[in-house]
N, C-alpha and C positions, 0 to 999 in steps of 0.2 A: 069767515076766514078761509073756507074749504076754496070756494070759488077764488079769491085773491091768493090761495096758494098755490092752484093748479096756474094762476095766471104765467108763476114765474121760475115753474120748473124746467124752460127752456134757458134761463140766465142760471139757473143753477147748476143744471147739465153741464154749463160748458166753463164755469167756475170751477168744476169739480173735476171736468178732464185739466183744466190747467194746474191744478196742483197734483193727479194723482197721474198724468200724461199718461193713462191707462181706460179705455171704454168702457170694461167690462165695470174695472174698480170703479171709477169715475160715476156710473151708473150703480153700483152696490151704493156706494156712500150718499146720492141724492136719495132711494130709498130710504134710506135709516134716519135720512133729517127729516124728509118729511114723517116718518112716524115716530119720532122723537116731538119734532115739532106739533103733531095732531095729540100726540099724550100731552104735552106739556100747554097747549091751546089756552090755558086757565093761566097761564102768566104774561100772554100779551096780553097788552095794552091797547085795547081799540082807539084810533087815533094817531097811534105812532106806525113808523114805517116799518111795516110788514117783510118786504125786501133784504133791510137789514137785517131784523130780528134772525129769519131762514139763513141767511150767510154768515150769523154769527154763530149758528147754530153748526152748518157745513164746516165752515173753518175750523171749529171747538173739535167737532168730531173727526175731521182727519187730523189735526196734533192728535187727539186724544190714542186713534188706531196708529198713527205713525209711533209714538213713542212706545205702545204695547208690542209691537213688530219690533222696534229696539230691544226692546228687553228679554223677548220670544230669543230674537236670533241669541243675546246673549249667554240665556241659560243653555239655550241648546249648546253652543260654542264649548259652553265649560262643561257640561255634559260629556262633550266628544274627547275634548282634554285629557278627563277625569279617566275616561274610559281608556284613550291612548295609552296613558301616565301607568294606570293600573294594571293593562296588559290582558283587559278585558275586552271579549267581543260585545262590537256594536249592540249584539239581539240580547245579550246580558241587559244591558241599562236598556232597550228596549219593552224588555218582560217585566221592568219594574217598571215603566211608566202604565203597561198595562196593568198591572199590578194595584196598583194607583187608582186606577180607574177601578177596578174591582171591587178596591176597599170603600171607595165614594159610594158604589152602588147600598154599600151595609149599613149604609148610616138610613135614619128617618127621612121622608121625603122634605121633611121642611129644614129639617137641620140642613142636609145637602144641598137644597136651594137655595138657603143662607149662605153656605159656604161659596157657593159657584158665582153667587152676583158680587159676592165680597171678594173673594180671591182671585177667581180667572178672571172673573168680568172687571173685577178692578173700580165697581161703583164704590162709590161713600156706603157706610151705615144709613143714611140718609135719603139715599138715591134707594139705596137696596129696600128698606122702610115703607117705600112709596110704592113702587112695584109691589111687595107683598102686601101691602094695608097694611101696616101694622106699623106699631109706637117704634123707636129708634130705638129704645133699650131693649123693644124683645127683640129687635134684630140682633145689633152686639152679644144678647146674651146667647141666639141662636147658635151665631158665629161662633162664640165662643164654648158651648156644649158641642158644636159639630168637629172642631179643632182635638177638644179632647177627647172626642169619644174615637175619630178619626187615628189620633194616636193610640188609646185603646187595644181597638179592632187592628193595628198594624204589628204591634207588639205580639197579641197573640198568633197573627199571621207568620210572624220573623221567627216565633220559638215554636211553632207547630211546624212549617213546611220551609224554612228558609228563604221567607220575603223580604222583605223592604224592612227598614226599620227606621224611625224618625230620632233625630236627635245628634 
């Protein structure tokens, strides 16, 4: 498969500047199929066309980035809104996103790794399951102990120094 996939990263190259009419991106996104596609090696088919498989794989993956870039600019948008509206400075709701990040760091490493391929990364329970080895219910349940303890540790952050608070 390695050899038939290096054959056709020059059709994917140029697949991937036509949808993303960007080089640099165009080239981020044929890396990440083909290591997508080298993780995932165990569900082609020997036999069927190779070609396709990779393009179904490019294509999936830029909707997939194009719609997370939707959603990105989104929150940000209301973000800035929020912040207009309320008469607060930008580095206000700036400090809380670092904030944010701070609290991520207090959680378990596997709790927080559950959370980051389910939330930001935006994979299934499923997808996330795979990447860590593990059963699809200790991931959900990961998810969901990292959610609560997440809100937890924010809580006590918001009534000890006036951070963030979830809810």
């Amino acid at each position: 498969m390695r050899r038939g996939l290096s054959a056709h990263l020059v059709d994917l190259r140029g697949f991937a500047r036509y949808l993303t009419r960007d080089v640099p991106a165009a080239d981020d996104l044929v890396q990440e199929t083909v290591v997508r596609a080298l993780a995932s090696r165990s569900q082609f088919v020997d036999g069927t066309n190779l070609k396709a498989w990779l393009f179904t794989i490019l294509r999936n993956l830029f909707y997939e980035q194009r719609r997370r870039h939707v959603r990105e600019t989104e929150i940000l948008s209301t973000i800035s809104l929020e912040t207009e509206e309320s008469g607060q400075e930008s580095s206000g709701m700036r400090d809380q996103v670092i904030d944010l990040s701070a609290l991520l760091w207090q959680l378990p490493d596997l709790l927080r790794e559950a959370l980051i391929l389910v939330g930001a990364q935006e994979m299934s329970y499923e997808e996330a399951a795979i990447v860590c080895d593990c059963p699809v219910g200790t991931m959900k349940a990961r998810v969901s102990r990292a959610r609560s303890r997440l809100a937890e540790i924010a809580q006590v952050t918001a009534t000890g120094s006036g951070g963030i608070t979830f809810g």
